[in-house]
LOTIDO-913398 format. One line per 5 residues: their letters; for each residue x, y, z of N, C-alpha, C. Coordinates in steps of 0.1 Angstrom, whole numbers, padded with zeros to 4 digits. Layout:
// residues N
A	X,Y,Z,X,Y,Z,X,Y,Z | ...
// end
This chain:
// residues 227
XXXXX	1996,-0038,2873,1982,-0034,2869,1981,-0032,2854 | 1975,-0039,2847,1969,-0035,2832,1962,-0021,2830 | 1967,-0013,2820,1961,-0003,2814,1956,-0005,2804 | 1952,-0017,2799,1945,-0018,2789,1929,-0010,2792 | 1921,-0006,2783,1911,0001,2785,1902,-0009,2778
XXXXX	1887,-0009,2785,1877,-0016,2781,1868,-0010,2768 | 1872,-0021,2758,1865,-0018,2744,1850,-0013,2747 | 1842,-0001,2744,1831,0006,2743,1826,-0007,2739 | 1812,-0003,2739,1806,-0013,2731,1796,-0006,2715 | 1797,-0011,2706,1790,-0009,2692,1777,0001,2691
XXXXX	1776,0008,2690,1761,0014,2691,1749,0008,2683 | 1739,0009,2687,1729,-0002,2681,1723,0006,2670 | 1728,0018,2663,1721,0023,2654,1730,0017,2642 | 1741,0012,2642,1747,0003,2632,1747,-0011,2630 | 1733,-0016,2632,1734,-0026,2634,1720,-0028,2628
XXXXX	1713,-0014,2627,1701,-0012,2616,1701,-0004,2601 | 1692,-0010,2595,1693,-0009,2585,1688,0007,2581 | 1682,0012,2587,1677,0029,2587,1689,0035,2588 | 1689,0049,2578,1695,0059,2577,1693,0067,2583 | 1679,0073,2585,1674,0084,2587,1658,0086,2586
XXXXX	1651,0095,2596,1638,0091,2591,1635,0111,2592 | 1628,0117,2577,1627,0128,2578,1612,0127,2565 | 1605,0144,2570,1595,0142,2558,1586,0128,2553 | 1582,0127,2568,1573,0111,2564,1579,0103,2560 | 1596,0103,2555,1597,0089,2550,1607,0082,2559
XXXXX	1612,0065,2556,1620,0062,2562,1628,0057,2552 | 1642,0065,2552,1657,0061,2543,1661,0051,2552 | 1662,0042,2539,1669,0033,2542,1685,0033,2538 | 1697,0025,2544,1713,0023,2541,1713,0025,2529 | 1705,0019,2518,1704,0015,2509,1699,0023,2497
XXXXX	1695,0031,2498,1687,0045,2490,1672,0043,2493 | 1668,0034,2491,1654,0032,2491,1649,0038,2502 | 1632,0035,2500,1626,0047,2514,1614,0036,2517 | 1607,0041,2528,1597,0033,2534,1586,0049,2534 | 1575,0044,2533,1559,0048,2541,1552,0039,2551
XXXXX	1548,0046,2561,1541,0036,2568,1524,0041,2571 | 1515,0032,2565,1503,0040,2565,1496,0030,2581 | 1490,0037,2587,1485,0028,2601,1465,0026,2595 | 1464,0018,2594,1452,0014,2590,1445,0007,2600 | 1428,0012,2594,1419,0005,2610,1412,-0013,2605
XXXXX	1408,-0013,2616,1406,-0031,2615,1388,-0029,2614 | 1381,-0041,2605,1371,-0039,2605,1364,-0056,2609 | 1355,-0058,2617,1352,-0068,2623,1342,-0077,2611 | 1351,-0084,2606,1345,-0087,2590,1332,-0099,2596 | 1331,-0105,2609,1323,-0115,2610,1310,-0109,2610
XXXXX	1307,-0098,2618,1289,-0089,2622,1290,-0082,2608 | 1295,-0083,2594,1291,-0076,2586,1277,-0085,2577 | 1272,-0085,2570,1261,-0095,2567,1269,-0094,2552 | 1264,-0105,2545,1268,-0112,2534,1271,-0108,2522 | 1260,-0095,2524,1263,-0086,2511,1276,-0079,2511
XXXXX	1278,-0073,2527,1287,-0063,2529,1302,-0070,2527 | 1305,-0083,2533,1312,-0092,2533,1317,-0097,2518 | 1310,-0098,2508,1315,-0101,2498,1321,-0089,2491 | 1311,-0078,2491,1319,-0060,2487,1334,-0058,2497 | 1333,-0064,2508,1348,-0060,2512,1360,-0072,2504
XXXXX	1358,-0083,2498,1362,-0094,2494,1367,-0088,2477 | 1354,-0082,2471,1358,-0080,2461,1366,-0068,2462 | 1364,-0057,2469,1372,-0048,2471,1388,-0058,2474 | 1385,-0061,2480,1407,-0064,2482,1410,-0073,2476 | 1403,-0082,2464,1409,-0085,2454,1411,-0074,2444
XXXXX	1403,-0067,2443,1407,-0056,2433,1422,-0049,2435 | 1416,-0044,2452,1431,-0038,2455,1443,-0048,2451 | 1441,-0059,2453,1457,-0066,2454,1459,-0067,2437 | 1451,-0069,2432,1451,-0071,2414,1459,-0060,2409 | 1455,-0048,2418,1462,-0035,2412,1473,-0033,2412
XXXXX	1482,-0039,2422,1492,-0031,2432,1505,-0039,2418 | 1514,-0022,2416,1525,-0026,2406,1539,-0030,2415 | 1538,-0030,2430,1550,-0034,2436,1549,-0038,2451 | 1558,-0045,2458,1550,-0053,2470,1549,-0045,2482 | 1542,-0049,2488,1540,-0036,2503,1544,-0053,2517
XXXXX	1544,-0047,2525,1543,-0050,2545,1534,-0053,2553 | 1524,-0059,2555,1516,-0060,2563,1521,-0062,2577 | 1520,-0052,2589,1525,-0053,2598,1518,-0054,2613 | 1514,-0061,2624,1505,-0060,2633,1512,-0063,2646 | 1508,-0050,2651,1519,-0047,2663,1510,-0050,2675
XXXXX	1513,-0058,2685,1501,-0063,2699,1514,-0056,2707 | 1503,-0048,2715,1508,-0046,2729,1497,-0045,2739 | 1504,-0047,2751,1499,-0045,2764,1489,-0029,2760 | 1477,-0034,2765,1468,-0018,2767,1478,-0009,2775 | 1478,0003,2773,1482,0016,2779,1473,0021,2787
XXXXX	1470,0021,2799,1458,0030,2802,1464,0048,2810 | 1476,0045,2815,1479,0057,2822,1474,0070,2818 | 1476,0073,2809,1470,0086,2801,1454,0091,2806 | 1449,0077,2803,1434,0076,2807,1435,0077,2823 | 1442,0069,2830,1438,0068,2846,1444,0083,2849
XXXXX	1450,0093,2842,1457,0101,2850,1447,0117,2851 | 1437,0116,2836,1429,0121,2833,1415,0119,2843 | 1410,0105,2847,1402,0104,2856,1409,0107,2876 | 1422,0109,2876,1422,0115,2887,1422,0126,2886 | 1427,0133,2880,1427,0148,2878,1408,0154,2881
XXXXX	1403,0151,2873,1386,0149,2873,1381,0148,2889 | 1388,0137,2896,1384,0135,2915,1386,0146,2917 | 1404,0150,2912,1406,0164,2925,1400,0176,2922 | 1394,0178,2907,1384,0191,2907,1369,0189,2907 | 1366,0175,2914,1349,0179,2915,1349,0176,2931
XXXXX	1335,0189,2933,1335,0191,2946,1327,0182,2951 | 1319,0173,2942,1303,0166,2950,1315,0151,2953 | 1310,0148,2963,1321,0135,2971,1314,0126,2967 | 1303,0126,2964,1298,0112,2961,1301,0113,2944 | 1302,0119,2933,1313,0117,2918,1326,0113,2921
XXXXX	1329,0121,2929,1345,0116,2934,1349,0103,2940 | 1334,0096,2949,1340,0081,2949,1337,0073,2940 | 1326,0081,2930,1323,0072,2920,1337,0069,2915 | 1339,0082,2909,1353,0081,2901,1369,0074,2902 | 1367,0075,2915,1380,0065,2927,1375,0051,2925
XXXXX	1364,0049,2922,1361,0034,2924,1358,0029,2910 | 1356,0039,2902,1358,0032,2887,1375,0034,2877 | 1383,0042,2885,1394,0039,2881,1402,0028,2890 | 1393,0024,2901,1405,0015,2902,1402,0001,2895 | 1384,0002,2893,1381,-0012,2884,1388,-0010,2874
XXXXX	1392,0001,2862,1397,0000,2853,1409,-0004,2851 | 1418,-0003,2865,1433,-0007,2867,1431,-0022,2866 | 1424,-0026,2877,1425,-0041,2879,1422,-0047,2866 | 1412,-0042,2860,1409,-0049,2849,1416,-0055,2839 | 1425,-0042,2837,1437,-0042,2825,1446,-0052,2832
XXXXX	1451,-0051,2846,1459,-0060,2851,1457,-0072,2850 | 1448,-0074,2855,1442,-0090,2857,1437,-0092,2842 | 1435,-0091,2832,1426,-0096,2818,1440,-0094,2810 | 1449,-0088,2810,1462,-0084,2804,1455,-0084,2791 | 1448,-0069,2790,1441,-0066,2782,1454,-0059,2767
XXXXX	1450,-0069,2753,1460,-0061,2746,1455,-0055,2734 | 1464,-0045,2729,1456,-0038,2721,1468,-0038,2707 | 1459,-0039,2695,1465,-0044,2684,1465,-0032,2671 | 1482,-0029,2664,1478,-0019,2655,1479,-0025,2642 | 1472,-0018,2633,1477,-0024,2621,1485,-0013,2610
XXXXX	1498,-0014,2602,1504,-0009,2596,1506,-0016,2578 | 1506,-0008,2572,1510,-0012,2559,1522,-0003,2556 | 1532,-0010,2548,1547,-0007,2550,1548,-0003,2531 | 1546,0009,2522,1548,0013,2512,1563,0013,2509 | 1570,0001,2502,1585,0005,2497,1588,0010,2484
XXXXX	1599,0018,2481,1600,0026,2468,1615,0016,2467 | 1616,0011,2456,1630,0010,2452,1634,0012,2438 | 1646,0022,2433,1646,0029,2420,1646,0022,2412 | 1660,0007,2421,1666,-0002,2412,1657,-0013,2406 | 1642,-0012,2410,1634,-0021,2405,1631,-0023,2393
XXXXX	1633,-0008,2381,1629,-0008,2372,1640,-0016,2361 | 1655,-0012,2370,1665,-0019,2364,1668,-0028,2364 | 1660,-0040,2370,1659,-0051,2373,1656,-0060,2367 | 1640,-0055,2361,1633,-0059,2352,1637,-0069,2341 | 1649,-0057,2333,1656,-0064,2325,1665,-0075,2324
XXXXX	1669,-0078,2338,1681,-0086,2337,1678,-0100,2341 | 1685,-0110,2341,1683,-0125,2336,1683,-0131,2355 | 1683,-0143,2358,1675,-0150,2368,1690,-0151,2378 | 1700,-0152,2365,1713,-0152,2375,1716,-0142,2380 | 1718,-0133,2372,1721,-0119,2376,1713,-0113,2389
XXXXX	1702,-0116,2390,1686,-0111,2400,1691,-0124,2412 | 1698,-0137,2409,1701,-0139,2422,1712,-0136,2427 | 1721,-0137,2418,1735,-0129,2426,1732,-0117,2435 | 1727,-0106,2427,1724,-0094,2432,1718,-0095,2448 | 1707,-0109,2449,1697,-0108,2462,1708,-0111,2473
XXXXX	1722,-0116,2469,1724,-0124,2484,1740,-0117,2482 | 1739,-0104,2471,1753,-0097,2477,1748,-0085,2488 | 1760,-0081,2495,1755,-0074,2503,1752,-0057,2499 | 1741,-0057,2508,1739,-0040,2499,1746,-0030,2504 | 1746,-0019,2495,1760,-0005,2496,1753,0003,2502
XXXXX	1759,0014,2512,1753,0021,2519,1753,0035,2509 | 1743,0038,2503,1740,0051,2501,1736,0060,2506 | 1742,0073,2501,1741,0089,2510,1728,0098,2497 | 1716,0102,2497,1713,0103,2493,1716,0122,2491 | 1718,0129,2483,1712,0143,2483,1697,0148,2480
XXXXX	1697,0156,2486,1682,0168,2487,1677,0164,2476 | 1681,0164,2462,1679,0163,2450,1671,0150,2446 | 1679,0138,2448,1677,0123,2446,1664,0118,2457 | 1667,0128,2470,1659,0120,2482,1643,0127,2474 | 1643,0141,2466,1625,0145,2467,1622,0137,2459
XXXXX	1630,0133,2445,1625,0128,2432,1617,0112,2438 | 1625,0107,2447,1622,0094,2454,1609,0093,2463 | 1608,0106,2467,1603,0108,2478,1587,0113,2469 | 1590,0118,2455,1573,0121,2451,1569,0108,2445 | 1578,0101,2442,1574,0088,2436,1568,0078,2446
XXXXX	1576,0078,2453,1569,0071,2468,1557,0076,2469 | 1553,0089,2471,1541,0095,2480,1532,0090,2464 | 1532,0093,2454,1521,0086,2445,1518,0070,2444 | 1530,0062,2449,1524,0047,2453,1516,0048,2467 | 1520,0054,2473,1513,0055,2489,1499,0058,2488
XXXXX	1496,0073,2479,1482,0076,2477,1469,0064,2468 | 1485,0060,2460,1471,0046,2453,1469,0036,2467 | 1475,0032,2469,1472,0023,2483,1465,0026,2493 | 1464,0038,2493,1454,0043,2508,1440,0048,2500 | 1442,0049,2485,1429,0045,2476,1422,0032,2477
XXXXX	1433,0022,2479,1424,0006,2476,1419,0002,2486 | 1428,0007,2498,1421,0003,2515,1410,0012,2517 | 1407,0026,2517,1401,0032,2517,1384,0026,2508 | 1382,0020,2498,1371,0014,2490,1373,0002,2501 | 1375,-0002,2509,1373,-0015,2518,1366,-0012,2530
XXXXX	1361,0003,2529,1355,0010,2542,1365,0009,2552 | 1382,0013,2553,1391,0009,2561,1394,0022,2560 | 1396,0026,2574,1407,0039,2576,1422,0042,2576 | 1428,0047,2573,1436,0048,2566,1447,0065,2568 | 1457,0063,2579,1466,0075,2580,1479,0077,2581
XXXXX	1483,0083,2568,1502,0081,2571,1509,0090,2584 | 1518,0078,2584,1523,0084,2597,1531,0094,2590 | 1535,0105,2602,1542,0115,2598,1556,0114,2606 | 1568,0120,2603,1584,0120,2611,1578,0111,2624 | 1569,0122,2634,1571,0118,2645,1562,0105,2650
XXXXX	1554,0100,2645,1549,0091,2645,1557,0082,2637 | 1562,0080,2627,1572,0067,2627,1587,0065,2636 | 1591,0080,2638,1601,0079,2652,1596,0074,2664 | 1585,0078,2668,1575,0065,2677,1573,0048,2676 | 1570,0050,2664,1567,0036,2658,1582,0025,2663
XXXXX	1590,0030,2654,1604,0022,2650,1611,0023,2668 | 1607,0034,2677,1610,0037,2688,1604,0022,2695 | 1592,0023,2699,1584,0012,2705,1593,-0001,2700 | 1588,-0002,2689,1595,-0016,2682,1606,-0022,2687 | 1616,-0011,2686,1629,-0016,2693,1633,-0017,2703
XXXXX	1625,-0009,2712,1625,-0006,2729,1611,-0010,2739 | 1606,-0021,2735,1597,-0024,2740,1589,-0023,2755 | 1605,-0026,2762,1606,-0023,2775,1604,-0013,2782 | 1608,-0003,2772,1611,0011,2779,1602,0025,2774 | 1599,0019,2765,1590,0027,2755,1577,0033,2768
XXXXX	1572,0026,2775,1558,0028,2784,1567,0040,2800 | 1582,0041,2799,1584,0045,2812,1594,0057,2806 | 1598,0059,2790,1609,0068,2784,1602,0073,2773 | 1595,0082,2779,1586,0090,2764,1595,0100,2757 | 1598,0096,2742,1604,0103,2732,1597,0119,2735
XXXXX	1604,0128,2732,1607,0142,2728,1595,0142,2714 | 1593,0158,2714,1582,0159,2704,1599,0161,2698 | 1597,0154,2683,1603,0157,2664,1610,0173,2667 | 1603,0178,2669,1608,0194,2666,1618,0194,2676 | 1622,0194,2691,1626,0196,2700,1644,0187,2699
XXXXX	1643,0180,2689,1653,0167,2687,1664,0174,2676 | 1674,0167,2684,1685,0176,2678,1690,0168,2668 | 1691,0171,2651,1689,0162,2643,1700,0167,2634 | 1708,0161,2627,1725,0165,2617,1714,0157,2607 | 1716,0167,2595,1716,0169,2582,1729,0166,2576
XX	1732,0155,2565,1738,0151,2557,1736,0157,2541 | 1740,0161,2536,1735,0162,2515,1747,0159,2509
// end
């Protein structure tokens, strides 16, 4: 009989490029950080001509501004409705008039089928703010140097307390100009916080399981600190 023992298998958090995601931001391996602002969609066709060209000149303005590149990101998923269907049964079992109660029985199950059968999807939109230090040092250097640099591989940095706020106020003043220029587009505009990008990057990677394995609230998550 062989005692050899079966090799574990690799954990899939090394196999991503995130370090850590704390204080609204996302550390990357690499020093750098992410912002993710979730921004609303505006149905540019029913606006009339005037309004249509003010949103046009608005986001050329915005993009004329911007001193470093951002993410445009658009996540489609399957509608969610459970939340909603669990809220309209709750409603049946506390009203006493039986004819609300079949109303209510008979319009959540139209709303089931509906979603079922129309495989109704619902679409978010995200803008991805990146900070990188080494950009500035970049600047300077020649076309060889800037390509070598793109296709070596990058070093995992450990950031301290120190390095991570300096980065971290710099970031939050590119983030605030950005949620300036979307904002003049009549677009809404909200950064995610820890637990909403722990959601976010959650979903993303677990698509499958995300709808039947609801993450823990941020606070309740047992989290190791590195400096």
């Amino acid at each position: 009989m062989s005692n050899t023992k079966q090799k574990s298998g690799q954990p899939t958090q090394r196999f991503l490029d995130i370090a850590e995601i704390r204080e609204d931001c996302v550390v990357m391996k690499d020093g750098t950080l992410r912002a993710v602002l979730m921004v609303s969609s505006v149905n540019f066709a029913l606006k009339s001509e005037d309004e249509q060209q003010a949103i046009i000149q608005g986001y050329m303005q915005f993009l004329n501004g911007l001193e470093h590149p951002l993410q445009v990101v658009i996540q489609s998923r399957r509608m969610n409705v459970d939340g909603y269907i669990a809220a309209l049964k709750h409603q049946e079992e506390t009203i006493h008039n039986e004819l609300l109660r079949t109303q209510i029985r008979d319009y959540t199950s139209f709303i089931q089928e509906l979603v079922e059968l129309g495989q109704i999807m619902q679409k978010r939109f995200f803008v991805v703010v990146p900070y990188d230090p080494s950009e500035d040092a970049e600047k300077g250097k020649g076309f060889i140097t800037k390509l070598t640099s793109a296709f070596s591989p990058a070093k995992i940095i450990t950031l301290n307390e120190k390095h991570f706020q300096l980065r971290r106020d710099t970031l939050m003043r590119q983030v605030s100009t950005v949620a300036s220029g979307l904002s003049s587009m009549s677009l809404q505009v909200a950064l995610l916080d820890t637990q909403g990008l722990i959601e976010l990057y959650y979903s993303s990677y677990n698509p499958d399981v995300y709808d039947t394995e609801k993450l823990v609230d941020v606070g309740k998550l047992r989290v190791e600190t590195h400096f």
